[in-house]
N, C-alpha and C positions, 0 to 999 in steps of 0.2 A: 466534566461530569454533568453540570447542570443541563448543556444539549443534547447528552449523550440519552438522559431523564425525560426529555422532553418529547425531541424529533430523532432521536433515533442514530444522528447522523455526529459524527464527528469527523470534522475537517484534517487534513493533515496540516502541521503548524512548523515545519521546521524550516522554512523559512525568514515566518515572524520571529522565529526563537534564534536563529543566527542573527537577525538583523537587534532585536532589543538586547541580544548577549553583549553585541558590537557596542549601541547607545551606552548601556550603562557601565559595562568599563571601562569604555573610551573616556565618559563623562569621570567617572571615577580617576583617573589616572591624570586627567587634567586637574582636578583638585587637588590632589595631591601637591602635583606640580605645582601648583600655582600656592600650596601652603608650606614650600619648600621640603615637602618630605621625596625625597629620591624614591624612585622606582624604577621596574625593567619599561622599557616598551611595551603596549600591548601588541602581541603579534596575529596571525592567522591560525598558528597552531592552538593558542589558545583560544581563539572565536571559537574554531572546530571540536575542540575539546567541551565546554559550557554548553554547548548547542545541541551536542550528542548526548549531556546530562541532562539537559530538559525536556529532550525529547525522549529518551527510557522514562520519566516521572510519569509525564504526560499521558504515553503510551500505555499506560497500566490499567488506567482510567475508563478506557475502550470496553471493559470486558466487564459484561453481568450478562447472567440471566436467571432471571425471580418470576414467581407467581404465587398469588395466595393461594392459602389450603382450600377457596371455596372455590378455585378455577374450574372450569368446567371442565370434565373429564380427567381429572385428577383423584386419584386411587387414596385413600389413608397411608399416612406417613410418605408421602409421595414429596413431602416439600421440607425446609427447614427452613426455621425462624433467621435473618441477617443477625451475624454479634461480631463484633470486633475480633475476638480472637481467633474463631476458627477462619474469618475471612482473612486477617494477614496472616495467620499460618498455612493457607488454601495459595494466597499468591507466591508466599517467600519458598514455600516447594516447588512449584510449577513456573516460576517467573524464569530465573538463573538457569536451565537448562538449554533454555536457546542460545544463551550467548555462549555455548559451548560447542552446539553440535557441528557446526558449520564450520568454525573458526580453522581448522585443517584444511579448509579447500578455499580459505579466503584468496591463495595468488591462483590459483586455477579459475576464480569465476573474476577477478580483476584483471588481472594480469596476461592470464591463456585465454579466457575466453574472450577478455575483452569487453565484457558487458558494460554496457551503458549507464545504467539507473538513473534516469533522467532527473531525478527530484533530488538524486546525493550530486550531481554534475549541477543543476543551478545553484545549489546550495556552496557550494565549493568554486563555484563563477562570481555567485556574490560576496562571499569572504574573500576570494582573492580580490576581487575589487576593492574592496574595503581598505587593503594593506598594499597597495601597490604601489611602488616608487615613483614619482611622475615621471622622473628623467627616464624611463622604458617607451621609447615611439609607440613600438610595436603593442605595449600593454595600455597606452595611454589612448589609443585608437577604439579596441576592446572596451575598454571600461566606457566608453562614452559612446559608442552601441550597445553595451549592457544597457546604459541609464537613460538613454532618448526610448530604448525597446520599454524598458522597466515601465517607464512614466506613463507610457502609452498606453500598455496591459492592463495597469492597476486603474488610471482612469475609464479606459473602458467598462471595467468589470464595475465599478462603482455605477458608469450611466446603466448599465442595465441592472442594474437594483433596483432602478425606479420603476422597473416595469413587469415585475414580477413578482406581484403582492397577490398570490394565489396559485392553486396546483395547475400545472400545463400554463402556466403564464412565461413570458415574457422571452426572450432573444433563443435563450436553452431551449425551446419548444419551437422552434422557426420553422415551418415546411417546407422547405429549401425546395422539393422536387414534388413538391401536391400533399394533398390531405392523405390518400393513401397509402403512399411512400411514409410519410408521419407515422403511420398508425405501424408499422411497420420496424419504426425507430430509422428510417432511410431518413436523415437529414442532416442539416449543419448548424451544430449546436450555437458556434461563437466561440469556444473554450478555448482562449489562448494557449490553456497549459498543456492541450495535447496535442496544438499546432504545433509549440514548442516543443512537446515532448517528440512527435512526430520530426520534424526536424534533426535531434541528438540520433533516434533510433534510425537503423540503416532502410535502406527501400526493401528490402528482403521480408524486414518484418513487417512492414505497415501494408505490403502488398497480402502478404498471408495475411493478416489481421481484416484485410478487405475480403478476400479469400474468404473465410470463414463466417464475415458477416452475412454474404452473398448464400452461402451454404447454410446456415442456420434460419438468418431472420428474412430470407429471399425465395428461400424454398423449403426449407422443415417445413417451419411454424406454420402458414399458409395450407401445408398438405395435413400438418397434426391438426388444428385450428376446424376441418371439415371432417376429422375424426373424431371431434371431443367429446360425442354421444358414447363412444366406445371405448373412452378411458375413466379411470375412477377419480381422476386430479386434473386439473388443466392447467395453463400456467396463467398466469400474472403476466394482467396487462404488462573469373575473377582473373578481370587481368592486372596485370599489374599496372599500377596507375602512373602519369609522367611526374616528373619532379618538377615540381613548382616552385616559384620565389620564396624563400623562409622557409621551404619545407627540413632544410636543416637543423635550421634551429627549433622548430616543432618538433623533430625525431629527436634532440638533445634531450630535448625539455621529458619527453616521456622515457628516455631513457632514467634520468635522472630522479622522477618520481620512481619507478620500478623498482631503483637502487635503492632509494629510502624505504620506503614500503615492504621489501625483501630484506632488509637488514637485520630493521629493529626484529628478531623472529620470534614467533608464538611456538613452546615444544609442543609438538602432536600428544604427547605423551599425558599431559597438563588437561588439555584437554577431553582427551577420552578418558584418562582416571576420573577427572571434575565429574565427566558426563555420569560416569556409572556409579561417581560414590553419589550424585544428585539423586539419581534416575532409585537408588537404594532406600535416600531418603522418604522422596515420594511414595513409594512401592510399600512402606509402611504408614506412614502420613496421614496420607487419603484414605483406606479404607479404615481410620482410626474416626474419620471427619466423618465420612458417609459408609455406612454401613454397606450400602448396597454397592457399591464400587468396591469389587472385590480384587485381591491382592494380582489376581492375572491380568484382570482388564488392564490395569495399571503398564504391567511387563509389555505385555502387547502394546499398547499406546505408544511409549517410548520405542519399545524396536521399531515399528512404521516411523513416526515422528522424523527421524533424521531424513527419511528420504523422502518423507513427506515437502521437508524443510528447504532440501535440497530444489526440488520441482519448484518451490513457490519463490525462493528466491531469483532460479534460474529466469522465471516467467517475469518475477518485478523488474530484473536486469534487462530484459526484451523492452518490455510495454508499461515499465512503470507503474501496474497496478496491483496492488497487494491482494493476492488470493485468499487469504489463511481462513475467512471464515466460511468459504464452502470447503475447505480439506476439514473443517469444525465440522461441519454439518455432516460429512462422510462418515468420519467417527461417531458422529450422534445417532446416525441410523444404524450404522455395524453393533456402538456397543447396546443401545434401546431395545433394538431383535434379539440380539443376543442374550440380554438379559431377565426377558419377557417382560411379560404385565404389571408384574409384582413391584419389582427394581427398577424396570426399565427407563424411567422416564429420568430418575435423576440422576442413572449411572451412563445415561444418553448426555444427562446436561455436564455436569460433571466432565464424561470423555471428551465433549467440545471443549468446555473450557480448556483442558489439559492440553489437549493436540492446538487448537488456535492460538494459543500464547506461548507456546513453544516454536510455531512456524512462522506467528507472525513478526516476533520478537529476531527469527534469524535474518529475513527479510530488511526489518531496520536496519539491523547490524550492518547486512550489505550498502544499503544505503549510505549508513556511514558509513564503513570502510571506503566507499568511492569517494566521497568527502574528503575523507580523510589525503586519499590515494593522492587527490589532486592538490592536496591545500599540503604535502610535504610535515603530514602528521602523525607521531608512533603508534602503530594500531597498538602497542600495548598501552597505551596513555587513553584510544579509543574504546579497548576493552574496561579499563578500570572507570570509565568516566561513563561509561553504559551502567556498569555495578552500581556503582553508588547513585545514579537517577534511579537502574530497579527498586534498590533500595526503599530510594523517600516514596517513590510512587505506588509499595506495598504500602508502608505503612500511610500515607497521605488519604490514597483513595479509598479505602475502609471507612477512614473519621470521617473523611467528606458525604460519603453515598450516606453511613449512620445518621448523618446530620440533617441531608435531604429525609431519608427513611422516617424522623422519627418527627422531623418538622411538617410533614406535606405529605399528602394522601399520593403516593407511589403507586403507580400501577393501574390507576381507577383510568378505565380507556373511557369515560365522559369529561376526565378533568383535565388539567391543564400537565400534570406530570404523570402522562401516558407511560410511557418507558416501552413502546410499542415493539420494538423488537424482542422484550421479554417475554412477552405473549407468541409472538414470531417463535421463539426456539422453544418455548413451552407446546406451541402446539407441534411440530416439529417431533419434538420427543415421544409423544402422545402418540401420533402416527405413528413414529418408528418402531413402539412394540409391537405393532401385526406383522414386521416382518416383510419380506417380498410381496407376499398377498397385497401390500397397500401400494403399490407401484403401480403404474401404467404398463398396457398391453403394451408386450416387444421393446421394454424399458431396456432390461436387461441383452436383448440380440442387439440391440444397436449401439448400446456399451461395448460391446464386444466387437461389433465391427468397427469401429473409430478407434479400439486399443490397438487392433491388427493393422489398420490402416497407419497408428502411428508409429509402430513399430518399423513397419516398410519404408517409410517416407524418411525418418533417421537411418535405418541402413543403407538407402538408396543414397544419402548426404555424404555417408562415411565412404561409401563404395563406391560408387559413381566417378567416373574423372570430373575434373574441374568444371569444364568447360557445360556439362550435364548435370551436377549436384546444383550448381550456385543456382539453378531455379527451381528446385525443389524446394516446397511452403516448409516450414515449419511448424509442427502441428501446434504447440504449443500456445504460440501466437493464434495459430486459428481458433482454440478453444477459447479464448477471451470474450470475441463477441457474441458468443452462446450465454452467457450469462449478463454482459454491461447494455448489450446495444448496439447496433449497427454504429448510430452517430460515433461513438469513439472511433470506430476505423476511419469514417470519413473525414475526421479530426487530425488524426494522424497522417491520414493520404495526402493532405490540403497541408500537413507541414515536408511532406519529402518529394511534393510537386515545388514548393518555394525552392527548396535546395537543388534540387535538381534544375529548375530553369538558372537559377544566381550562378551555377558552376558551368550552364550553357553562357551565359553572356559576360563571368569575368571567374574564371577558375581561381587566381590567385586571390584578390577578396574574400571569395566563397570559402574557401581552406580557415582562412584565420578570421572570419567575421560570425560565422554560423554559428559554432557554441556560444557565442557571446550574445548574440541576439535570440536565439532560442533561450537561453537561460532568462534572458530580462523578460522574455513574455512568460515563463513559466512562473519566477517571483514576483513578477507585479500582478499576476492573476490570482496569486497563491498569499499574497501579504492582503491582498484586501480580502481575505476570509477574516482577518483580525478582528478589523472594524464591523465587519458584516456580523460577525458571530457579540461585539458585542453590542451593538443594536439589536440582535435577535434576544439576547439576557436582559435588555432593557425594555420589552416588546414592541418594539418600533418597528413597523410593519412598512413594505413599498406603498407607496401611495397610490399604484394603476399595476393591472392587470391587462399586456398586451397576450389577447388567444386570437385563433383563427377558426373559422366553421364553414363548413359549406354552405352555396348558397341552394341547394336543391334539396 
């Protein structure tokens, strides 16, 4: 909460949250032990279970947007005062519906699709490490490429702290290919976690995902960039493969996760009543909270929402990055227009909040689920262990933000608790009441050319024989570096350039070495946000600023 107050920014943590679940009940079960009180083992299933309850808490905490009554360009009654009650009665309505909507197509995006989710695969790389029997050759090889990769990632990531004590500073900002290419976002950040992520994900997508960078920040931007006199906004800076040594016991092993995974079963049935006696609750709830969020917006939100939920999870499964708060932002302009001047602004903020924490909440879900899929743990045990984190983390984050709220000047963009993203969806909203009028020229025709375009490029997948589909882009993938940045493709390419020469010079290594070494650069990059984040709560700043400039 307190970064989230500050810079805007919150790290994802479920890493550090598997790894301290691990410490402290490992440590706990040892005392035990050691004061003769019997107890079970601690196993993997339970790591994975704890880790998915701290991460729903945690998760909850992500989500504000405030602005005082005296903001600029805020209408009377345009705002409401923060109070405990109506804010956990705001999450306890809107929280619980994601973990429903999805949960029907959990073995279709695991299992059929096959997705990846590279942040639930490290996470379920390093709990299985954790619990792994030494006497397994084959696991014991794994685990100590996980932990030489691991070691190497997190100290990396720690040397370059020291050189990134200011904005455009230090390794993340490298001009890999010139100053211009930079300005462009063409370059190589350093980020292990999406070398690693790059690695898990197949060439297919990291090639679209280059694709798309090339298309966007290569040639749009560049051509809109010499139009910005003429717009009202500008933006802000398959054959079948041979069989390899082990590869049977590999096809066991996933057989045998499928089995478990498919067993324990979630009824469809369960879920869609859930969803629609929820989606009931809401539908009276919210416009009891906020006047101007009227009983339809609500209805509408929720019908999109699932398939909202559906795309974003699909996309996290691809490229591992959570969409949810531009499908937020979608909503906040449909429902701001929609509901003009008057209401607009806070039944704009309002429909974000509702749509983003419903999509981004399914998203997790999948994460776990993949977690879970790999570490041989009952989604119904993942479902109920999501609840109870949603739980703590309505009622937690209310008393905590209350606490910052009523301790420290919230919001004041001169002071030290900016909350600058509140300002971000406040203006946002603001905008959104004029409607289309506030868009850029041919906003809307090239909307619609890239919807047709993606349309064609999935039927052309579907339809296409094999040997013709398998290199048709994936649009979805390509939409990513439209809004993160070129450098993430180039992130990804530089992790399925690695795989692809390891599988040129030893195929069988490459088969059973690659998850394992992608996962340890993905959590040693991702455990030192711990430390980072709490020297940033202690204001300990890097002590040098590496930038670059031209000399002309």
């Amino acid at each position: 909460m307190k970064l989230n107050l500050t810079t805007g920014l919150v790290p994802t943590l479920n890493v550090s949250a598997a790894l301290i679940a691990f410490v402290v009940l490992r440590c706990w079960t040892q005392a035990l032990g050691r004061l003769g009180i019997a107890s079970r083992p601690f196993t993997r299933q339970e790591n994975t279970v704890v880790q998915t309850c701290a991460v729903a808490c945690y998760s909850i905490a992500r989500t504000y947007e405030m602005a005082g009554e005296d903001t600029e360009g805020n209408v009377p009654g345009s705002y409401k005062e923060p109070g405990i009650a109506w804010m956990t009665g705001f999450l306890l309505a809107v929280s619980f519906v994601g973990l429903l909507a999805l949960v029907p197509l959990r073995k279709v995006m695991i299992i059929d699709y096959k997705l990846t989710y590279p942040s639930g695969t490290a996470t379920a790389v390093l709990i299985n490490g954790f619990h792994t029997p030494h006497g397994d050759a084959m696991a014991k090889q794994q685990v100590n490429g996980f932990t030489k990769y691991f070691a190497m990632s997190f100290f990396w990531s720690f040397f370059q702290w020291f050189y990134s004590g200011g904005d455009n500073c230090g390794f993340s900002q490298f001009p890999t290919f010139g100053l211009k290419a930079w300005q462009q976002t063409f370059f190589f950040d350093f980020s292990l976690t999406y070398v690693g992520a790059g690695m898990i994900c197949s060439h297919l997508v990291n090639l679209s995902l280059l694709l798309g960078a090339f298309l966007s920040w290569g040639v749009m931007w560049p051509l809109i960039s010499d139009l910005k006199g003429n717009c009202r906004h500008t933006r802000k800076q398959h054959e079948k493969p041979a069989r390899i040594q082990g590869e049977d016991i590999l096809v066991l092993d996933e057989l045998h996760r499928n089995e478990v995974f498919a067993r324990d079963n979630i009824p469809s049935w369960l879920a869609y009543t859930g969803y629609l006696a929820l989606s009931i609750i809401a539908v009276i709830a919210i416009p009891m909270m906020f006047h101007e969020m009227k009983w339809y917006y609500v209805v509408i939100a929720y019908l999109l929402a699932p398939a909202l939920g559906f795309c974003n999870a699909y996309g996290a499964g691809l490229t591992d990055i959570n969409m949810a708060y531009n499908y937020g932002k979608v909503a906040l302009f449909i429902l701001a227009a929609w509901a003009g001047k008057d209401s607009g602004v806070v039944a704009g903020l309002v429909g974000c909040g509702l749509v983003k924490s419903l999509v981004s909440i399914s998203a997790d879900l999948m994460h776990d689920f993949k977690t879970g899929h790999l570490t041989l743990t009952s989604p119904r045990s993942m479902i109920i262990a999501q609840a109870i984190g949603t739980v703590m983390g309505c009622i937690i984050s209310p008393l905590t933000f209350l606490l910052f709220y009523n301790a420290f000047d919230i919001g004041n963009p001169e002071g030290y608790w900016k909350a600058p993203y509140a300002l971000v969806y406040r203006n946002m909203a603001i905008l959104g009441v004029e409607g289309f009028s506030a868009l850029p020229q041919h906003c809307l025709q090239l909307c619609y050319g890239f919807f047709g375009f993606a349309v064609a490029a999935n039927l052309m997948r579907d339809l296409c024989p094999a040997k013709y589909s398998r290199w048709v882009p994936l649009p979805m993938a390509m939409g990513v570096p439209f809004l993160v940045g070129a450098s993430f493709a180039i992130d990804m390419c530089i992790g399925s350039l690695i795989v692809f020469t390891w599988h040129m010079i030893d195929k069988n290594k490459a088969a059973l070495m690659v998850p394992a070494v992608a996962s340890g650069l993905i959590c040693g990059d991702g455990l030192w946000i711990f430390p980072a984040s709490l020297l940033a709560l202690a204001k300990i700043s890097p002590p040098m600023c590496m930038a670059f400039r031209s000399t002309h």
